[in-house]
C-alpha positions, 0 to 999 in steps of 0.5 A: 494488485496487492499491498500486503506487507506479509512476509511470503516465506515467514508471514512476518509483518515488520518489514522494512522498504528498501526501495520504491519505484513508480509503476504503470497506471500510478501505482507503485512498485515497492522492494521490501526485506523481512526481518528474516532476511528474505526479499520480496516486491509489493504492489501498491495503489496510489489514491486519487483525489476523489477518493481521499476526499470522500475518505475525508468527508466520511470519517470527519463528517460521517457522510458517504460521498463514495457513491 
């Protein structure tokens, strides 16, 4: 699944959401517009819990909870 923000047609990375829709399996769904005027979808990932205290604990404690 990707959420990168390039632009395919320009690889520009400034551009601009026009629309976010909820997607299967709680990620979403999101319809971006380049700076060039081009149009394109990404896919994006929403973190769980789990996952975000882990991040949390580590990057205020310096520990590793992710195993």
């Amino acid at each position: 699944m990707t959420h990168d923000p390039t632009c395919p047609r320009c690889g520009a990375k400034n551009s601009c959401i026009k629309k976010t829709l909820g997607s299967v399996a709680g990620s979403l769904r999101r319809r971006r517009e380049c700076v060039c005027g081009f149009r394109f979808t990404t896919y994006e990932q929403v973190a769980t819990m789990p996952r975000l205290r882990a991040l949390f604990v580590s990057l205020c404690f310096g520990r590793d909870l992710s195993s």
